[in-house]
C-alpha positions in Angstrom: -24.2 -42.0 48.4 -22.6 -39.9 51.3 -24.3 -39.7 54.6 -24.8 -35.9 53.8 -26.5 -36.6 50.9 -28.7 -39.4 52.6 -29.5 -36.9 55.3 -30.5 -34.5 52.9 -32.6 -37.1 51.1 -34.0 -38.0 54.4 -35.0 -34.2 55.1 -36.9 -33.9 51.7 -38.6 -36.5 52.0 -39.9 -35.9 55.4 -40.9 -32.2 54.6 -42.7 -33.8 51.7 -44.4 -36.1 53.5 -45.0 -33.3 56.1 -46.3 -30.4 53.7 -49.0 -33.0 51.9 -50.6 -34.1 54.9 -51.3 -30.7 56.2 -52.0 -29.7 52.2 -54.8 -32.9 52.8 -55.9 -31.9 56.2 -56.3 -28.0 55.2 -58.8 -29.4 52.2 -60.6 -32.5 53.8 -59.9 -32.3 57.3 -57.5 -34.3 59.4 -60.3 -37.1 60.2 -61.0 -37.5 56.4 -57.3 -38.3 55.9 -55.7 -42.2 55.9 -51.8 -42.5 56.3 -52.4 -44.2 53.0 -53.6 -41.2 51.1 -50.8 -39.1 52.3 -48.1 -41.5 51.5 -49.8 -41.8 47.8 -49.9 -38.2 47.1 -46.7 -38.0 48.8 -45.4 -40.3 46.2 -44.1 -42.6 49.0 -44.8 -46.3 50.1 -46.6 -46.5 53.4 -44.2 -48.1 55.3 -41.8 -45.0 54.1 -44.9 -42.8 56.1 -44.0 -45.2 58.9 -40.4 -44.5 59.1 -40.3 -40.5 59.1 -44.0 -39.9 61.3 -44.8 -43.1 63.8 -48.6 -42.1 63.3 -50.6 -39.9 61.5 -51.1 -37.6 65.0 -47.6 -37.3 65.1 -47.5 -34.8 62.0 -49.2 -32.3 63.8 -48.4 -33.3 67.6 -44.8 -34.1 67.4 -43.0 -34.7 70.5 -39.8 -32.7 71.3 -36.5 -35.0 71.2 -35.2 -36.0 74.4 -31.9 -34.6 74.1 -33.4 -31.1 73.4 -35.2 -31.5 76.2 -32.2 -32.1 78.2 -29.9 -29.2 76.9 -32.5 -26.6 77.1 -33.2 -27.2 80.8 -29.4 -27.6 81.5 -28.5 -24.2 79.5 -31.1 -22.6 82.4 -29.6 -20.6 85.4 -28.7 -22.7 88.6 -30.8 -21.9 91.8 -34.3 -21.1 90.1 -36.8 -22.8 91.5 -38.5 -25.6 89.4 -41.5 -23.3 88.3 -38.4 -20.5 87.3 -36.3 -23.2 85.5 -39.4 -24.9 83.6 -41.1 -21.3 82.8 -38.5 -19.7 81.3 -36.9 -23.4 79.4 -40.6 -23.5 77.9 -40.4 -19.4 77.1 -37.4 -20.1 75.0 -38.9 -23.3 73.2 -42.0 -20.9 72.3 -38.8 -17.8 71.1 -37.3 -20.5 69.4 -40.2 -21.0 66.3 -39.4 -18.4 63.7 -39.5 -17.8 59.8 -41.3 -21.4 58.5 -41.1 -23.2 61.9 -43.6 -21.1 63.7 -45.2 -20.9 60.1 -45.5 -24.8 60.6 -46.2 -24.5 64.6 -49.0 -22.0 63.9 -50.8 -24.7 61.1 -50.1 -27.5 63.2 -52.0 -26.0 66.2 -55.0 -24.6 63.7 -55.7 -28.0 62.6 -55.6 -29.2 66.9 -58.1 -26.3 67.6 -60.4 -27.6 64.2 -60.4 -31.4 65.6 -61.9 -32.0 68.9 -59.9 -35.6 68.9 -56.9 -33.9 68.5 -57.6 -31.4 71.3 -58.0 -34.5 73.4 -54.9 -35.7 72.1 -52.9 -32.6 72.8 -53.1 -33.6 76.8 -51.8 -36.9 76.5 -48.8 -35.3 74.4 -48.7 -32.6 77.2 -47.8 -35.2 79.7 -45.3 -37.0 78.1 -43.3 -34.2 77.7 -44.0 -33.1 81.1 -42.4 -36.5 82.0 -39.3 -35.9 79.6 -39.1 -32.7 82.0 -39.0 -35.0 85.1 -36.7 -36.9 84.2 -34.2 -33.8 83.2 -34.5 -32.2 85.9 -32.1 -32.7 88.8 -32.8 -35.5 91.1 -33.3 -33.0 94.2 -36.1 -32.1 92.7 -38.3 -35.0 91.9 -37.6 -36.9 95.1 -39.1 -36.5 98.6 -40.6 -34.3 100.1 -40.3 -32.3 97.2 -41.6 -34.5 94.6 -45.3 -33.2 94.9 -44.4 -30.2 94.2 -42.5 -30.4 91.7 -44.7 -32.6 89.8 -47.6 -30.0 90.2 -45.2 -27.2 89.3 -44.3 -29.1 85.8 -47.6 -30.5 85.1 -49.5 -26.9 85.1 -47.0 -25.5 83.4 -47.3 -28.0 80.7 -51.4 -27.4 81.1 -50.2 -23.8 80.3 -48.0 -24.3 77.6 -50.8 -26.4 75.8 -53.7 -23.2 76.6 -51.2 -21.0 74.9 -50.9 -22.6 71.8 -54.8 -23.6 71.7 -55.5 -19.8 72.1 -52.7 -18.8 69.5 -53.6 -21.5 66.8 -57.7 -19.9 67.6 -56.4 -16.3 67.2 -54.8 -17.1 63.8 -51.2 -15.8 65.0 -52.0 -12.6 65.3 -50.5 -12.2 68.6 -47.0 -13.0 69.2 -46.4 -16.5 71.3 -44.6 -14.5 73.7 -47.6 -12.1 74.3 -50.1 -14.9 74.6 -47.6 -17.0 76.7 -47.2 -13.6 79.0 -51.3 -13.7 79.1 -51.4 -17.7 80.0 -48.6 -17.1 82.6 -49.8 -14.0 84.2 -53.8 -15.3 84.2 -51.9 -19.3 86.4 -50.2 -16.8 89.0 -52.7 -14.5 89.6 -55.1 -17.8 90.0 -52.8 -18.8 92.9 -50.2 -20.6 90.8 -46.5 -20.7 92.1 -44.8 -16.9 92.2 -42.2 -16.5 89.6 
């Protein structure tokens, strides 16, 4: 078998995997359901589970790649500030979902909103993204004096990003992302948050 082949393999099963456990979660709720019963009805071993999702949060609360991370902030204009740069990197994430991606984003995010844990969750993978952002981001800006700042910058906009999915996934979609991101954004700087 090719790698193309394999890769495609890969990619099936993975959406498979993906498109029971929110099937499961949508019926029973995300508490009610074991990695076990979504491999089963999946029609996968469990340690084939383990080698496409690390955990069953990570299905709904995946963490963007690294490398993703690091070419969208470098494709970003020279010279913005760190609030500019960050802002308008996350804008374009959030323009990026369409068709069945922000089909998938927009159930993801309903079942966060539905499960109080996950809610809780959704912070802790807020942060380590903001910390993928850190580290991206040129070393001027995350070393003295600036590093405060910078560090505050990135952190509420992460707080943000997180508030405008929460309030898109409780909407239903109806809005755009961009108009509730434009909401989110508007409502930090008029609360005193950096100018941008």
């Amino acid at each position: 078998m090719n790698l193309d082949a394999r890769g495609r393999r890969r990619a099936e099963t993975h959406r498979r995997i993906y498109e029971v456990a929110m099937r499961l979660f949508r019926e029973r709720g995300y508490k009610e359901v074991s990695v076990g019963e979504i491999a089963a009805t999946a029609g996968v071993s469990v340690p084939t589970f383990y080698a496409h999702f690390t955990n069953k949060e990570q299905v709904v609360l995946p963490l963007p790649e690294r490398p993703a991370v690091q070419a969208l902030l470098a494709a970003q204009p020279r010279g913005d500030s760190v609030f500019v740069t960050v802002r308008d990197a996350m804008l374009d994430w959030l323009d990026s979902y369409q068709g069945r991606d922000r089909d998938d984003l927009l159930e993801r995010w309903q079942v966060v909103v539905s499960t109080p844990g996950l809610r809780l969750r959704a912070a802790e993978y807020e942060r380590t993204t903001a910390e993928m952002v850190l580290e991206a981001l040129p070393p001027a800006a995350v070393t003295e004096p600036r590093k405060l700042a910078t560090e505050l910058v990135v952190t509420a906009l992460f707080s943000s990003y997180t508030q405008i999915l929460l309030r898109w996934g409780e909407e239903g979609g109806v809005r755009s992302l961009r108009e509730v991101a434009d909401e989110v954004l508007t409502t930090l700087r008029t609360m005193g948050g950096p100018p941008g």
